[in-house]
C-alpha positions, 0 to 999 in steps of 0.5 A: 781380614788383611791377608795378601794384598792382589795386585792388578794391572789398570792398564791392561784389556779394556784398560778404563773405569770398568777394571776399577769397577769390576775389582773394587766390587770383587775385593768389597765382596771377597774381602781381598786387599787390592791395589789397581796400578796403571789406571786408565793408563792409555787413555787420553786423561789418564788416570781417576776421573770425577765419575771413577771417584765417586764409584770409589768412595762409594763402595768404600762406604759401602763396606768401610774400606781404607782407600788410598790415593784416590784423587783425580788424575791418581793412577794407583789406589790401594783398596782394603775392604771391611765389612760390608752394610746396608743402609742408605748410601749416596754417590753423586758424580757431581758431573753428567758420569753415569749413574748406571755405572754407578750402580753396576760397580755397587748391587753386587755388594749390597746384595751381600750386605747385612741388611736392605740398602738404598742407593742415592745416585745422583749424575747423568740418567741418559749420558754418553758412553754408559747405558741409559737409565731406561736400559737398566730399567728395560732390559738390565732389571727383567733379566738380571733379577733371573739371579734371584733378586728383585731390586727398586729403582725410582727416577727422581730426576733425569740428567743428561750430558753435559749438566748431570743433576739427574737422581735414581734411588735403587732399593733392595734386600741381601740374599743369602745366594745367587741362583745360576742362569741359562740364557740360551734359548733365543726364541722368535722376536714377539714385539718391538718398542721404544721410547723417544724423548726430548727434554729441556727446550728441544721441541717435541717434533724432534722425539717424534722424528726420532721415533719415525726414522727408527720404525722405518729403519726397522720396517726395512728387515723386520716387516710382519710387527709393529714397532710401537716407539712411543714419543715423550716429553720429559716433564720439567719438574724430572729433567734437569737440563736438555737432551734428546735420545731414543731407546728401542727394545725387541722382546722374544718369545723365551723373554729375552730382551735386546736394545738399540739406543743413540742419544742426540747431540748437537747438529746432529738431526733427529733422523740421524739418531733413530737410525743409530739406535734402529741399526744398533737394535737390529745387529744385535738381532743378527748374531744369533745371541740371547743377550745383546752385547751391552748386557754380557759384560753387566752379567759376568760377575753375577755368573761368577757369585752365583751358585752353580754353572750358568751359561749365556749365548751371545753375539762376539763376546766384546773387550769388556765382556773379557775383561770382567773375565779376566777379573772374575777368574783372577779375584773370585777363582769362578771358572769362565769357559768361551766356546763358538756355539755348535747349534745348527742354527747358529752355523752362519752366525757369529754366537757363542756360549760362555759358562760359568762355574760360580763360586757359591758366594754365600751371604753369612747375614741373611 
């Protein structure tokens, strides 16, 4: 397998942990030898930080790679993938880092594994900068699995910042391919809900605060559908630890999904974070796209995998959409094109559609 060795640039675009995913999933399913240099060069603690290891060294077990360098604080690692394979593998963060990050960096691989995995992610649930384990669930699952692929994923535990100690098991079976998408056909939004919950000793009135400023701030622009925002009380024995946050789903007439989600923190009033997640919700309704602006960048490597040309519209394409770009081009050679949309309905809004000639990976063991 050891042919030329890729060289990338930690630092450059988006410039953080997603570079480190996004490659060390390529080179695992390529079989591409890879060095990342500049690691979170520009970032405040430059370099691996607890959450990027634990990505690290599970996609090392994933296709028993040889991984150099890999310490906290390192800014270069050299990666060398062998064979990738299923079974049960475990990651856990040993902080509140995200578990979803986690398993966007690893269900690309499995599903070129030889044989069904199981991965025990272990950190934060619903922590901050990451998307909450109920987006995955959400939005993330339904439209992803539009690839051809079903996948498991059971929340043994809820974690949240700054504790973790939550814990999802994600199921799934390798495919032989990935089939190209088309998300482009926005449809009417048919519903809008939600969950809102506390956990831990915040009180209950705070989910159901959350949940009301969230229906209002939407009552204001969307007045013909209910907003059905259920408040929750995690129950002790799957909540590690406190936390509060919301999340707020619409769901349109062609299926697609788009979210809004905000998490409490301290001193910041229940009010305050339903409205964050309301607005969040209802940008991205504005621009016109089928996917919201958190679910491009997760869908790139899949377009790049699949076998044919898929296409998606979305809202501005974001950093880490590039990004993961940037990346699919330079390892995989899938051929990305970013164009405005040209529809009529699209004239005053800020959509555009990114196609994908994918490169057909095939899986040798199914």
């Amino acid at each position: 397998m050891a042919g030329q060795r890729v060289e990338v640039d930690g630092g450059i675009m988006e410039g953080g942990g997603q570079i480190l995913r996004v490659s060390t999933a390529l080179s695992c399913l390529l079989g591409l030898s890879l060095r990342v240099q500049k690691i979170r060069a520009g970032r405040s603690t430059p370099g691996l930080r607890p959450q990027h290891l634990s990505g690290l060294e599970m996609i090392r077990d994933l296709c028993d790679a040889q991984l150099e360098g890999a310490e906290i604080g390192s800014t270069e690692i050299t990666f060398t993938p062998e064979k990738i394979k299923g079974g049960t593998h475990t990651a856990d963060t040993k902080t509140a880092g995200s578990v979803c990050l986690l398993m966007q960096v690893s269900m690309p691989c499995v599903l070129f594994a030889a044989s069904p995995s199981e991965l025990r992610l272990k950190g934060g649930t619903n922590a901050e900068m990451a998307p909450q384990i109920d987006y995955t669930l959400m939005v993330f699952k339904p439209i992803v699995e539009k690839f051809g692929f079903k996948f498991n994923c059971d929340i043994k535990m809820r974690g949240y910042y700054p504790k973790g100690g939550g814990e999802v098991i994600i199921r799934m079976s390798p495919v032989k391919q990935l089939n190209p998408i088309n998300l482009t056909d926005r449809g009417s939004v048919t519903k809008i809900y939600g969950r809102s919950f506390v956990a831990g000793v915040l009180p209950f009135k705070v989910a159901k605060d959350m949940a009301a400023a969230a229906v209002r701030c939407i009552r204001k622009e969307i007045r013909d559908l209910y907003v059905n925002i259920q408040p929750v009380q995690e129950s002790k024995d799957q909540a590690f630890g406190n936390g509060n946050g919301i999340i707020i789903i619409a769901e349109t007439s062609t299926g697609c999904l788009f979210a809004g989600s905000s998490l409490g923190k301290r001193g910041v009033n229940a009010d305050k974070v339903g409205i964050e997640a309301a607005e969040m919700l209802l940008a991205n309704l504005r621009h016109g796209g089928a996917v919201d602006e958190y679910l491009q960048d997760q869908l790139i490597i899949f377009m790049a995998l699949a076998d044919g040309v898929s296409r998606i519209k979305t809202g501005p394409v974001t950093l880490h959409t590039q990004t993961a770009i940037h990346f699919a081009e330079q390892l995989a050679k899938a051929k990305f094109t970013v164009k405005k949309s040209e529809d009529e309905e699209d004239a005053s809004k800020d959509a555009y559609i990114i196609e994908c000639q994918g490169v057909g990976m095939t899986n040798p063991n199914v």
